[in-house]
Legacy VTK file of the C-alpha trace (Angstrom):
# vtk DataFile Version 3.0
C-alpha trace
ASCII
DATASET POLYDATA
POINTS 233 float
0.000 0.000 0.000
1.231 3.448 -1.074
1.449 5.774 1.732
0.709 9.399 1.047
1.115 12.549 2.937
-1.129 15.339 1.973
-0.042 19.042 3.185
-3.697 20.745 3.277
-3.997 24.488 4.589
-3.983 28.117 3.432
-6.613 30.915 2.107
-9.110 31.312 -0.764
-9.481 27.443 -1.272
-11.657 25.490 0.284
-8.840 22.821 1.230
-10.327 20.802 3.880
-12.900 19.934 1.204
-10.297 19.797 -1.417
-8.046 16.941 0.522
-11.208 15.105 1.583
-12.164 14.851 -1.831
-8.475 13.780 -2.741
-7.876 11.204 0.102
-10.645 9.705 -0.729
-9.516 9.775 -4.628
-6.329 7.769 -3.336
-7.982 5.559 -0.298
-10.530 4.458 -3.683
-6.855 2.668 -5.499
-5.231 1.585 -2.177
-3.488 4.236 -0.931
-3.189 5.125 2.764
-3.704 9.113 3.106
-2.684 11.322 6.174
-3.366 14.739 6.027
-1.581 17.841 7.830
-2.401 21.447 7.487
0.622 22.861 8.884
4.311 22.832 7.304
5.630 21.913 10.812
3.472 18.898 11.098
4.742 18.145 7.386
7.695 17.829 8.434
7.323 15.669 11.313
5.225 13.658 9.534
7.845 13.070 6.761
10.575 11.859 9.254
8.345 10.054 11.068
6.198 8.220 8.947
8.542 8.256 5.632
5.840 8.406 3.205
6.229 7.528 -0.294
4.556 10.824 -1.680
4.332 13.699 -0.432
1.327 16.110 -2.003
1.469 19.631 -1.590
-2.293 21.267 -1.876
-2.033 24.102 -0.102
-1.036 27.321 -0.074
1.504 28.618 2.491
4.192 31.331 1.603
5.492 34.482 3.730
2.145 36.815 2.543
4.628 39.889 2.250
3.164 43.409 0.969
-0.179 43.393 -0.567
-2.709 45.006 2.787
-5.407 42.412 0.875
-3.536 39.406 2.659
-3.573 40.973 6.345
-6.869 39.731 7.719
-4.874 36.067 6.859
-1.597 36.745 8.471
-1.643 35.600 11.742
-3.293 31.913 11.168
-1.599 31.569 7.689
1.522 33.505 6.714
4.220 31.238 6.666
8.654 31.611 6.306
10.022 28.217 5.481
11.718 26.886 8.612
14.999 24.588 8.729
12.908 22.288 9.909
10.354 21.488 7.117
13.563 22.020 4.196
15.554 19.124 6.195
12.343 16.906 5.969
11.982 17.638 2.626
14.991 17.322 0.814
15.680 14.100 3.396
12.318 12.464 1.784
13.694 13.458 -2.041
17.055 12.068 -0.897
15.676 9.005 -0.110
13.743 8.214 -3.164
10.348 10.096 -2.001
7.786 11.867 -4.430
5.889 14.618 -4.411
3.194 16.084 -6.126
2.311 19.686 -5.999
-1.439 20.646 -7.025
-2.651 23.511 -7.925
-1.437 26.366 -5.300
1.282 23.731 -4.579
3.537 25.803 -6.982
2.547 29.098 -5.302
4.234 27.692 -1.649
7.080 28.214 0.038
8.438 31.575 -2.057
10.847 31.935 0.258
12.528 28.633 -0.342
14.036 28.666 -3.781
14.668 24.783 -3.699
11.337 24.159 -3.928
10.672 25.801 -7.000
13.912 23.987 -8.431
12.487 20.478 -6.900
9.196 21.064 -8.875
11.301 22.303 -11.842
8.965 25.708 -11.876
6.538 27.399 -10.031
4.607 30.965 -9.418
6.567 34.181 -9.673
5.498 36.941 -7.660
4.545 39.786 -9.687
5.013 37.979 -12.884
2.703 34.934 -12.840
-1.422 35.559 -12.785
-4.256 33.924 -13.800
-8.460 35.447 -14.538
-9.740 37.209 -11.913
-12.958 34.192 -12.617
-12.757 30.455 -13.500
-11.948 29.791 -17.120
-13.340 27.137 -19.213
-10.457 25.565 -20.093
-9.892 22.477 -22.242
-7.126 20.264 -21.372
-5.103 18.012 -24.126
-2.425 15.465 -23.155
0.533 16.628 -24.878
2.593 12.855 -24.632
1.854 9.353 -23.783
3.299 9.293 -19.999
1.836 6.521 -16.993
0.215 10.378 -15.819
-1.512 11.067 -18.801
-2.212 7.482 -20.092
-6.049 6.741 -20.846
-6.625 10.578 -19.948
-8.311 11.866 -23.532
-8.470 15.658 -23.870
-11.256 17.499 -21.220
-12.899 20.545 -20.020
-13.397 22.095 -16.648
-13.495 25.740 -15.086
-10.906 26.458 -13.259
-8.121 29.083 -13.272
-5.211 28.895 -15.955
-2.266 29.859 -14.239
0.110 31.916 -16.685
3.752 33.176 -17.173
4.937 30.513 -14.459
8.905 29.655 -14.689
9.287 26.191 -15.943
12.487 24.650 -16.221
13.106 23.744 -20.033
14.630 20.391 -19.152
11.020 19.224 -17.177
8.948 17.121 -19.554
5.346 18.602 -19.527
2.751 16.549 -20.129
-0.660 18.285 -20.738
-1.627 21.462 -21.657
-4.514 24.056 -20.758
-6.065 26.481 -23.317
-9.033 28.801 -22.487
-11.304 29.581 -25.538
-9.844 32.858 -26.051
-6.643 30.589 -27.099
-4.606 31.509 -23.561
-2.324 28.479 -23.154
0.010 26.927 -20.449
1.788 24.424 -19.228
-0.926 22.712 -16.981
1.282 19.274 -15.849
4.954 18.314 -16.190
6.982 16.143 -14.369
10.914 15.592 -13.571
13.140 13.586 -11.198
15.743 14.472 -8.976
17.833 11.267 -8.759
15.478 8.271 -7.449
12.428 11.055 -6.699
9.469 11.428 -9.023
8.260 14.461 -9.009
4.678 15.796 -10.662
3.373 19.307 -10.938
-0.412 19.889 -11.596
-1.434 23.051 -11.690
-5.244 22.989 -12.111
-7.100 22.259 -9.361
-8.905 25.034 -7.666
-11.996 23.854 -6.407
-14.289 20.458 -5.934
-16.008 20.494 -8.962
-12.902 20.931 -11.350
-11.124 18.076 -9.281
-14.110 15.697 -9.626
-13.895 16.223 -13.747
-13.224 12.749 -14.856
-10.168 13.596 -16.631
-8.627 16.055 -13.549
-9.539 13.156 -11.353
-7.657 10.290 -13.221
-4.528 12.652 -13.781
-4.492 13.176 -10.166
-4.638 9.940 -9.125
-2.142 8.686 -11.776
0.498 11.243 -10.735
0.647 10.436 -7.296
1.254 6.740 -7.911
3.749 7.566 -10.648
5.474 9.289 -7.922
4.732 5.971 -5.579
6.376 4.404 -8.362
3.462 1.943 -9.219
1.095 2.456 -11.296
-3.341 2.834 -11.522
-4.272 -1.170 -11.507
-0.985 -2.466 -10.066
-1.894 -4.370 -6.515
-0.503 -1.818 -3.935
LINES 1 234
233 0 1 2 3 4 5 6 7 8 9 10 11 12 13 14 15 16 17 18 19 20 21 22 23 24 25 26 27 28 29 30 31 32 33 34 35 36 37 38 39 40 41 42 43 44 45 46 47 48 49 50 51 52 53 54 55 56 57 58 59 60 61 62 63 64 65 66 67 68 69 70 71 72 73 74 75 76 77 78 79 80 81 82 83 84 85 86 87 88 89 90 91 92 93 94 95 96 97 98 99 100 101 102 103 104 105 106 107 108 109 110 111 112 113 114 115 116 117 118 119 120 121 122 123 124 125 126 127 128 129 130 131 132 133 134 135 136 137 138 139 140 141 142 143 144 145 146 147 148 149 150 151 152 153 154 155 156 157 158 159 160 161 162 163 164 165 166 167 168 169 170 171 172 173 174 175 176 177 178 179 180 181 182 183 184 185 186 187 188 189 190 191 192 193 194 195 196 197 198 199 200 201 202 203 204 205 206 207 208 209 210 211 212 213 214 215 216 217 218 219 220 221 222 223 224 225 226 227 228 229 230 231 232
């Protein structure tokens, strides 16, 4: 059985229904799930309990400068500590994934070894996305154990553009909107025996239940488990 460790938490998401919906996703092909909703419980949950993935949907960074984040400060501003970076790069170190969804690639901004571990992320004051959900339709861009028996889809959700991605990650499936606004909406890349996914759709229940959303999901995180959808875990 694949054990997961899901990092919940953060503002403008409704995570606690988001990671319910997801444990539930992985519990469904025999996965155990834990979930945390604080970095420092990450972290002692990573040397603890050594998961094999570790899935990043939430959204925790330092909150610096705009007055709109202030009323969210004291419960969820966050500076990377030694702590969770040792836990980290200890779980990639020993052959660990992770899987960063959605505002996965927005955490930690202060850390610039996560955004090299994901092999791109959200720049402040370069990256955006609609100020409303998108329709966007989603095509597989190669045959990968992520993408396989995913056929193109649609779902509203928000199109996150002008991220840095690392030319050397292999992306997998891209987002357009109908206006024909594209990105980079999965890629993946390993740092020595770690698997590493990013997803970067994913902002509410609805667009995660989407059949195709759903199966991409699920397949990344047991790519990063290193099995596979089907395999007996």
């Amino acid at each position: 059985m694949a054990q997961v460790l899901i990092l919940s938490g953060g503002i403008y998401h409704d995570f606690p229904a988001l990671s319910q919906q997801l444990a539930g996703q992985l519990a469904d092909v025999g996965c155990g799930v834990q979930v945390v909703t604080h970095p420092a419980d990450c972290a002692t949950a990573l040397d603890r309990d050594q998961p094999q993935v570790l899935v990043v949907q939430a959204l925790h960074w330092q909150m610096l400068g705009n007055p709109k984040y202030e009323p969210f400060r004291k419960e969820w501003a966050y500076t990377v500590g030694d702590d969770l970076k040792r836990a980290v790069l200890a779980h990639v170190a020993r052959g660990g994934g992770i899987v960063a969804l959605h505002t996965g690639c927005i955490c930690f901004a202060d850390w610039p070894d996560w955004q090299r571990l994901l092999g791109g992320g959200w720049v402040w004051g370069q990256s955006f996305h609609a100020a409303d959900l998108e329709q966007i339709v989603v095509a597989p861009a190669l045959d990968h154990p992520v993408t396989s028996g995913v056929a193109g889809y649609s779902l509203h959700d928000e199109l996150y553009r002008d991220l840095v991605i690392d030319p050397a990650v292999t992306v997998l499936a891209v987002g357009r909107t109908p206006e024909g606004a594209g990105a980079p909406v999965a890629w993946v890349r390993q740092e020595g025996r770690a698997r590493i996914a990013t997803l970067t759709l994913g902002h509410d229940v609805a667009g995660c239940a989407v059949a195709g959303q759903a199966k991409m999901t699920r397949q990344a995180v047991l790519w990063a488990a290193q099995q596979q959808e089907g395999q007996a875990i």
